[in-house]
N, C-alpha and C positions, 0 to 999 in steps of 0.2 A: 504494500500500500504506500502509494505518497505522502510524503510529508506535510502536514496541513500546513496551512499558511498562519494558521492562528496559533499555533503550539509555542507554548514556553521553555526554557530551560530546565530539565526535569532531572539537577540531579541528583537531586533527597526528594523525590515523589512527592513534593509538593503539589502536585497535578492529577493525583491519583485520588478519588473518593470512596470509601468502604462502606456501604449499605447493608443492612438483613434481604437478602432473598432466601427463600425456599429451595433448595436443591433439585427438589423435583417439579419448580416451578420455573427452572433457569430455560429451558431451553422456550418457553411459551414467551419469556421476559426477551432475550432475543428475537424473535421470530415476530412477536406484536408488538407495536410500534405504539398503540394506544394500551395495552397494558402496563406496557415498558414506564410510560407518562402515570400512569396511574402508581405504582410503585414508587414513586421518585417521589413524586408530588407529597404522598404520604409520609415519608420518609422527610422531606424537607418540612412537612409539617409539624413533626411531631420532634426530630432536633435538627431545628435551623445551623447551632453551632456547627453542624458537621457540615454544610457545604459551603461555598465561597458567598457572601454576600449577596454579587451578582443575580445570584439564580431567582432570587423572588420576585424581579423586575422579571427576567428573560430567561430561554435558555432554549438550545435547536437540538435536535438529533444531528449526530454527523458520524454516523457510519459504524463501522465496527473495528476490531485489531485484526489483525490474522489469526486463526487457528493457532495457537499454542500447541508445540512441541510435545511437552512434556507434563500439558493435562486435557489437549485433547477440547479443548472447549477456546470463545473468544468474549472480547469484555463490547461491552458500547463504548460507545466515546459520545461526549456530550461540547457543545460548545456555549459560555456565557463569559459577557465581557472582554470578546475577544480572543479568550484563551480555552485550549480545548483540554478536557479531564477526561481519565478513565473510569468508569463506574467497576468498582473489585464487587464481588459478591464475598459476605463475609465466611461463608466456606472455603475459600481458596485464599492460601499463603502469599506472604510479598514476594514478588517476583515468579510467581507461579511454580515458587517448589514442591508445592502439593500439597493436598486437602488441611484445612484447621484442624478437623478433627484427626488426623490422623498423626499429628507432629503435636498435640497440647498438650498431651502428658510426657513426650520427652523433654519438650523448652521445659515445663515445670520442674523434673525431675533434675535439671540443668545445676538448678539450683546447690546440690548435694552430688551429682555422677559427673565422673567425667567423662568426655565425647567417647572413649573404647567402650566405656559403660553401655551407652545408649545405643550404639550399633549392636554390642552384643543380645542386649534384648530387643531393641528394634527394628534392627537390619537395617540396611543404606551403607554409610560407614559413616568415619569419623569427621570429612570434611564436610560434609553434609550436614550433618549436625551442626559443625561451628558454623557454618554460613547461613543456615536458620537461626541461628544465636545470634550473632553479629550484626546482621539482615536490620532486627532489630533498633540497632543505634543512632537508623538517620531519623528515627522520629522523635519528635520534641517530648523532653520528661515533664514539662510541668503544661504544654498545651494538650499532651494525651491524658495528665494523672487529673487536671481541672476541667470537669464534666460541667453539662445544664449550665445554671445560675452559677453554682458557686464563684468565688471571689478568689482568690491568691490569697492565702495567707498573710497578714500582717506582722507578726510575729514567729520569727523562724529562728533556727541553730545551725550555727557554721562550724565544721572542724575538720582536720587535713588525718585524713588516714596515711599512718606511715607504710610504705609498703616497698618491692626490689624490682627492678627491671632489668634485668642482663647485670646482676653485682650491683647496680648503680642504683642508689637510696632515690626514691619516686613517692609520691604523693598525690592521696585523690582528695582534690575539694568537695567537700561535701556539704550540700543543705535539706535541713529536712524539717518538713513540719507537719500535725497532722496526721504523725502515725504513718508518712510517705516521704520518699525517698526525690526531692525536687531538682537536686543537681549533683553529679556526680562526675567528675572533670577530671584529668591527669594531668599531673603539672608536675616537669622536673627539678625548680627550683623550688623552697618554702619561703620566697623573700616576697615584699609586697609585689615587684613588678609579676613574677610567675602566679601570685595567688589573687593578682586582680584581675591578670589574664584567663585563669581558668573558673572564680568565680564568676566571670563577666558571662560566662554562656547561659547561668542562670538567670540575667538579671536581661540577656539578649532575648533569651525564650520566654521568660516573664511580660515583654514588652510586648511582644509578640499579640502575645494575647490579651492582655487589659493593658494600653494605651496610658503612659503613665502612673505606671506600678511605682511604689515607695512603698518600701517596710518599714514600719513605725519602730518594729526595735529587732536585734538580732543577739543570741545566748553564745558566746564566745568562751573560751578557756583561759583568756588570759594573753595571749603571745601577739607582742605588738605586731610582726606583719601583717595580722590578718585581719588585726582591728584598723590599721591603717586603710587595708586594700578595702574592708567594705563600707570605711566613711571616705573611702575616692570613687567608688560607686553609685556610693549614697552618699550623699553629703550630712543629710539631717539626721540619717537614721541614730538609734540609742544603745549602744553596746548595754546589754546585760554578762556580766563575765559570770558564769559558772560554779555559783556558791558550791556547787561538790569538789572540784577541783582545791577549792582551797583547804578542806577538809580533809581531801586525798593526802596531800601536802604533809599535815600532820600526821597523818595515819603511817604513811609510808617510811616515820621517821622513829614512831613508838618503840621502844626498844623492849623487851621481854620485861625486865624489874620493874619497868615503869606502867606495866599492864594495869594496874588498881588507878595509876594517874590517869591514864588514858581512860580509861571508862566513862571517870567523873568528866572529861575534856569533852567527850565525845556527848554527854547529856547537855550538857551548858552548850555547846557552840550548837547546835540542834535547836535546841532551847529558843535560841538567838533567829536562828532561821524560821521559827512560828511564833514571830512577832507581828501584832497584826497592824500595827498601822508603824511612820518611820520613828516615833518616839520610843514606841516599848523596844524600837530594834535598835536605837541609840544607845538607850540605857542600859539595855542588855548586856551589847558589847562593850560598854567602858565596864560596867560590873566586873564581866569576865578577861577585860585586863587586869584589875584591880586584881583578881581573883589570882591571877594566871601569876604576875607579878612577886608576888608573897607563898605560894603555895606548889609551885611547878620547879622542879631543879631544873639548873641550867643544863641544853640538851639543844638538839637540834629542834626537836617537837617541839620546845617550847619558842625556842623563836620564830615557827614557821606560824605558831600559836599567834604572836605577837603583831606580826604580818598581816592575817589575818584580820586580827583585830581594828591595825589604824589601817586597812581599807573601806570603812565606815561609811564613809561618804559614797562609794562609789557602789559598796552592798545597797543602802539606801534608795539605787535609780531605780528598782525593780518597781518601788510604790507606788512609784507615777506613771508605772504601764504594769497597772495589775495583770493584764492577760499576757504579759509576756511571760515565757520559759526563763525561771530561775537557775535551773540546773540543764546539764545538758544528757540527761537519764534516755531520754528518746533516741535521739543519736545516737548515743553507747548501744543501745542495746540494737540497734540497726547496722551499723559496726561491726557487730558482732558477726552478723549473718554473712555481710559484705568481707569479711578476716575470714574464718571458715571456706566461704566460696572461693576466695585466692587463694588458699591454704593447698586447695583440692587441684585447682589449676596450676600448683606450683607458681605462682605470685603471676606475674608479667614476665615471666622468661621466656627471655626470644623476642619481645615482642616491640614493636618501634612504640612512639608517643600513641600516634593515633588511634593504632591498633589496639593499644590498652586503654585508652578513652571508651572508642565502643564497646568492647568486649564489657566494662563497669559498668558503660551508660544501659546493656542490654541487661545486665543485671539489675539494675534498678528498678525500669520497667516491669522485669519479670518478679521483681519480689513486691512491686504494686498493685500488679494484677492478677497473681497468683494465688490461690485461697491460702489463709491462714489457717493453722493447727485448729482440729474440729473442736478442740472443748473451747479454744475461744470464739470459733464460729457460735455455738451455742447461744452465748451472750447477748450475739447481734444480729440484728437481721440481714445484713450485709455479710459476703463470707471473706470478699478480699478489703485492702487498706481502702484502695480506692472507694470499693464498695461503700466503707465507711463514712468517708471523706465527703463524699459527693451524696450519699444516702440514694442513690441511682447507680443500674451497671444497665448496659445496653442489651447486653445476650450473659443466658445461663453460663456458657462455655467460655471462660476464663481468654483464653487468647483470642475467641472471637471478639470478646467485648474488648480488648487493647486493639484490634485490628480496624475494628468498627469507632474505636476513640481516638483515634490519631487519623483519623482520616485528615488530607489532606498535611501528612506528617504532623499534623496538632497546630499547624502554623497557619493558623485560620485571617487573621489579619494581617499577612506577611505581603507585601507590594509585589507584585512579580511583572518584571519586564517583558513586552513581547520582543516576540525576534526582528 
């Protein structure tokens, strides 16, 4: 087929839209041309987000793709605002590697096996596998994880997972809010210029889709590059630094004899953290210097104690953005899953910058829309993060409904140039 004259630059499938058809309704949806309308139109009805603006004004039929290779079927193509899309049906994989359903539970299982794993019980092989994994990574993590209505987040946590690429110390930036994994970036240096570079793709994809995003505060660890990089991002935004971290600080410093100190340390500086307005947490903390000063032998823990203490002022900014993350418990425990999954993969070995970008950003994705452990399914009605997040999934099946939410890679307000 020729080249349409209206076609964009497609090379993150920006141009591509993922709808619900019926398998056994696909080939009726090709062949009728007034069904075909009918299906779309629904579809557009019911979430506008997923298709280009464009389309509520206008849009034409313009033909179809060739016969696919390697599933034997072809898509429509639709033209509006100049620019021409493929309509995917949400049973078939990006790039037509084959059926949703037949590759959902090994992406899932991604999560824990490694690609010999998944051949071994799924047969294909091993490249197959990472290139359904990978595949993954040109879609946008917080335009596919912010469904419907919802809003971005306001209040998020930044922290730089340490991790190896070929010997060489590598780091992913990471943010997360929500119980969802919103950015997840490789960046070889930890100094502000590398950590404003690989935050910025969060704050790019944020744009993206809500038009003057600001986050009113962000839960940090502490380490100036990174409080640096996201008030060069964000100007206004509010560091909250990570009251566990300064706790860790002491804990990590406790020495065995001093176990009976440490307990009492450990209830007062707690104590201090469920103060409810900034006075009772003022008072607290000069108390438990007073305290710490007269009663604590000299030691490291007691100075990292002290430390703690005349950062008073800056424990205090949590009060004036009660909804932000005091601690950075969310992320840790996201971390976790993300440490485990490189563990499995043997870190980034071998692998260049970019390569280890997608490969994290496909995990991220997959640990957003993948169900969660049943007994905490139980609790909610939603069974993935996203699910939670958004209190809306598109489809039962897990990868369908990521498939069906990144439509148009997620980059729903992204300008795209014609040819």
């Amino acid at each position: 087929m020729a080249q349409d004259k209206g076609t964009t630059k497609n090379k993150n499938g920006d141009c591509i839209i993922t709808i619900e058809i019926n398998e056994s309704e696909y080939q009726k949806y090709i062949l009728d041309v007034k069904y075909a309308r009918i299906l779309i139109d629904n579809a557009l009805k019911e979430s506008p987000e997923l298709f280009p603006t464009s389309m509520t004004e206008r849009y034409i039929f313009n033909g179809h793709t060739p016969i696919s290779k390697k599933t034997k079927i072809k898509l429509r193509l639709i033209e509006t605002g100049g620019i021409n899309y493929r309509i995917y049906p949400h049973f078939m994989a990006s790039y037509m590697r084959g059926k949703t359903s037949e590759i959902s539970n090994a992406l899932f299982l991604c999560r824990w096996a490694p690609y010999w794993a998944l051949t071994k019980v799924f047969g294909r092989n091993d490249m197959y596998w990472y290139r359904c994994h990978n595949s993954l990574a040109a879609k946008s993590i917080v335009g596919s994880t912010i469904q419907k209505e919802t809003s971005i987040p306001k209040e998020i946590i930044g922290d730089e997972h340490h991790s190896k690429q070929s010997r060489n110390k590598t780091y992913v930036a990471t943010t997360v809010a929500k119980g969802c994994i919103l950015g997840a970036e490789v960046t070889n240096t930890c100094d502000e210029k590398g950590l404003v570079e690989a935050y910025g793709v969060f704050k790019k994809e944020a744009l993206h889709l809500e038009t003057g995003y600001k986050p009113d505060s962000i839960n940090l660890d502490g380490w100036k590059a990174g409080s640096k990089a996201w008030k060069n991002l964000f100007k206004n935004i509010t560091i909250i630094v990570c009251f566990l971290h300064g706790f860790i600080k002491i804990r990590d410093r406790a020495l065995k004899r001093m176990k009976d100190v440490f307990q009492k340390i450990s209830e007062k500086v707690w104590n201090c953290y469920k103060a409810e307005n900034k006075r009772c947490f003022s008072q607290s903390i000069r108390r438990l210097k007073e305290w710490a000063s007269e009663n604590v032998p000299e030691s490291p823990m007691k100075d990292n104690l002290i430390k703690l203490c005349d950062k008073n002022k800056q424990w205090q900014q949590y009060y004036d953005h009660p909804n932000a993350y005091r601690t950075s418990n969310m992320l840790d425990r996201l971390m976790g899953f993300m440490n485990r999954y490189l563990e499995k993969n043997q870190t980034f070995h071998g692998k260049t910058k970019d390569v280890s970008s997608s490969t994290i950003r496909a995990f991220a994705l997959i640990y957003n829309f993948s169900p969660s452990c049943p007994d905490y399914k139980r609790k909610e009605e939603y069974k993935s993060p996203v699910g939670r997040l958004n209190n809306h999934e598109y489809h039962e099946n897990w990868l369908a409904n990521l498939f069906i939410a990144s439509s148009m890679n997620g980059n729903r307000q992204k300008p795209m140039e014609k040819l």
